[in-house]
C-alpha positions as CSV (number, residue, x, y, z in Angstrom):
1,X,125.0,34.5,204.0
2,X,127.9,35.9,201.5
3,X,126.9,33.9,198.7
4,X,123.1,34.9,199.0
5,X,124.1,38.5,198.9
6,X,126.4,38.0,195.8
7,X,123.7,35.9,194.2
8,X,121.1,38.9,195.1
9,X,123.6,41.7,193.7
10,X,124.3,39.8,191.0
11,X,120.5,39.2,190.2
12,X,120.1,43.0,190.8
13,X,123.0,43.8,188.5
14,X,121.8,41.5,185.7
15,X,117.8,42.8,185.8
16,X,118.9,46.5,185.5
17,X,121.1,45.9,182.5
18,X,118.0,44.0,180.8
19,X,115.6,46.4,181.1
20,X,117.9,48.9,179.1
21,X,117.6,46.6,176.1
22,X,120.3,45.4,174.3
23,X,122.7,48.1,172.5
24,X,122.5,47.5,168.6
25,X,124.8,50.3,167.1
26,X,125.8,53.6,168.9
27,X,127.6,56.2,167.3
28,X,130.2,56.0,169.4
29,X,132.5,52.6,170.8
30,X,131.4,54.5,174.3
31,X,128.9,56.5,175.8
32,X,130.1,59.8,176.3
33,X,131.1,61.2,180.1
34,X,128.4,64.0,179.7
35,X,125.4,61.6,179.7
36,X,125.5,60.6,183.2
37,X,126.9,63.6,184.9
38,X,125.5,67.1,185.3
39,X,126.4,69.3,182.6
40,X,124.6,72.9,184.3
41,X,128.3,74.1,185.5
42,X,129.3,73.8,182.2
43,X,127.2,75.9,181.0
44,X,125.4,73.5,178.3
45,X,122.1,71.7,178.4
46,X,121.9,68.4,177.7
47,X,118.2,66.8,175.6
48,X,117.3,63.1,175.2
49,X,114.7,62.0,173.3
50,X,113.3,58.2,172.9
51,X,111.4,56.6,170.0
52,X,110.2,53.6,168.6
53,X,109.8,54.8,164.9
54,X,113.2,55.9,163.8
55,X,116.6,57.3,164.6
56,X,115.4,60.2,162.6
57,X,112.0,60.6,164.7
58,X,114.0,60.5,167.4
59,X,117.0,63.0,166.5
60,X,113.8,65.5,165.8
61,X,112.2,65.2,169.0
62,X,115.0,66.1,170.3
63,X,116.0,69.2,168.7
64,X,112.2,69.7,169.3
65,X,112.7,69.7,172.9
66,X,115.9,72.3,172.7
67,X,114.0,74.5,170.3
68,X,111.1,74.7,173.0
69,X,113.8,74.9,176.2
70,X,115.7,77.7,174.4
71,X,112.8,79.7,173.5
72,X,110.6,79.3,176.5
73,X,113.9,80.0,178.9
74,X,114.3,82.8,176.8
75,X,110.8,84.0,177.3
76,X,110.6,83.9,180.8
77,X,113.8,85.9,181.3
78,X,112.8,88.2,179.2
79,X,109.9,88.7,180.5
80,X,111.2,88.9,183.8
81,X,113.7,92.0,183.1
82,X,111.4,94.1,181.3
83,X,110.2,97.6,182.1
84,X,106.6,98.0,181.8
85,X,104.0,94.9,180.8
86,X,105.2,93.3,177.2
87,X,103.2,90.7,175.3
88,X,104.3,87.3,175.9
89,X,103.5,86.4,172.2
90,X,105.0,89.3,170.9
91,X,108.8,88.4,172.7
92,X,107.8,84.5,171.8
93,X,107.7,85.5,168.5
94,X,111.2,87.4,168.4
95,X,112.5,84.7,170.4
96,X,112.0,82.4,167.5
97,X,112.7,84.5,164.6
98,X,116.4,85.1,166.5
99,X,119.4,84.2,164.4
100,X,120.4,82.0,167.5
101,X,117.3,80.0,167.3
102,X,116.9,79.9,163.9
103,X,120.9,78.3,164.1
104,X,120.0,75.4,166.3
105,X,121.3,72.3,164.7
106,X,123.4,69.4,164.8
107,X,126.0,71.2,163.8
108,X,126.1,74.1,166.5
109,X,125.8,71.3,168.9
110,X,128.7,70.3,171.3
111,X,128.0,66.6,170.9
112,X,125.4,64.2,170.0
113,X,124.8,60.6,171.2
114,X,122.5,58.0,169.8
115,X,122.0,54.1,170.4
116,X,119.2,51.6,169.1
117,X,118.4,49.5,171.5
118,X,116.5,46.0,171.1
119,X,114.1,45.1,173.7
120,X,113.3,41.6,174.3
121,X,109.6,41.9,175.7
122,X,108.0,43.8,173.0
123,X,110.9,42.4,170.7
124,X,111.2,45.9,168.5
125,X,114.1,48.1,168.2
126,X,113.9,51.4,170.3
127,X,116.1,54.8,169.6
128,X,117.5,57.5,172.1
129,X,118.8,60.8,170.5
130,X,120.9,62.7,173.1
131,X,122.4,66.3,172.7
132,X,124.8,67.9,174.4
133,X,124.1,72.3,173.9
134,X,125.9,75.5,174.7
135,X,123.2,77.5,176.4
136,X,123.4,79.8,179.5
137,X,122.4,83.2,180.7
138,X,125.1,84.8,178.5
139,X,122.8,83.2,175.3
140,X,119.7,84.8,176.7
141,X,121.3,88.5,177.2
142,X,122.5,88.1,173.5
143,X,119.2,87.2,172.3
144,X,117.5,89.8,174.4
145,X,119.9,92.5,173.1
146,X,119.7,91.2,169.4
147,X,115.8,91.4,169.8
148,X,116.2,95.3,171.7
149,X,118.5,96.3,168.7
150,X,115.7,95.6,166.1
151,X,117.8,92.4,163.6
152,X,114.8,90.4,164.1
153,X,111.3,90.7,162.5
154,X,109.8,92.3,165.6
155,X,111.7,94.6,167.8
156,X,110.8,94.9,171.2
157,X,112.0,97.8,173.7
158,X,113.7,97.1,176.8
């Protein structure tokens, strides 16, 4: 009865750590700590974005989908703490045009991951972008004041 449970954890073990693919190149020897825990108490946000094109393709999908978090969270609190009704377009727009969006980049990031991966079935390489961001409520206020002050393109009043 043991060895049937080995042999079924063992199976179990094996099948999971196939349908990953196997790991090409990394940046790193080792993942980083970050990737598997939850980073919101740190106050960062954490992106991951897959591709089968390139590493490039997938290192802009996922500045993409940081872009559209920052801006959209942004939004919404903004929206949220105004006086009187604003236009959601108008704040999108100031959102974007913020010298804190405008700086999102590898380089104002806390870390980035990436691996290629090789997967057997479809026998083609596959690439996972993964970025680790300070952003938290203290981001948005300073976006929402920089906005209210007028150093964007469009002010909006608070």
């Amino acid at each position: 009865m043991k060895r049937i449970v080995v042999i079924l954890i063992s199976v179990l073990i094996a099948s999971t750590s196939f349908a990953q693919g196997k790991l090409v190149k990394s940046s790193d020897k080792k993942a980083p700590i970050w990737l598997d825990k939850n980073v919101n108490k740190y106050e960062a946000i954490k992106v991951r974005c897959d591709s089968q094109i390139s590493l490039e393709d997938a290192e802009k999908g996922a500045f993409a989908q940081l872009h559209d978090i920052v801006v959209n969270s942004t939004v919404s609190y903004m929206l949220k703490f105004s006086v009187g009704e604003k236009d959601e377009a108008a704040i999108r727009n100031s959102v974007e045009n913020s010298s804190y969006v405008k700086n999102i980049s590898k380089s104002a990031s806390l870390d980035t991951y990436w691996e290629i991966r090789f997967d057997k079935r479809s026998k083609t390489n596959y690439y996972n972008y993964n970025i680790l961001y300070y952003f938290n409520e203290m981001e948005m206020k300073k976006i929402a004041l920089e906005i209210n002050q007028g150093k964007t393109n469009t002010a909006i009043d608070f």
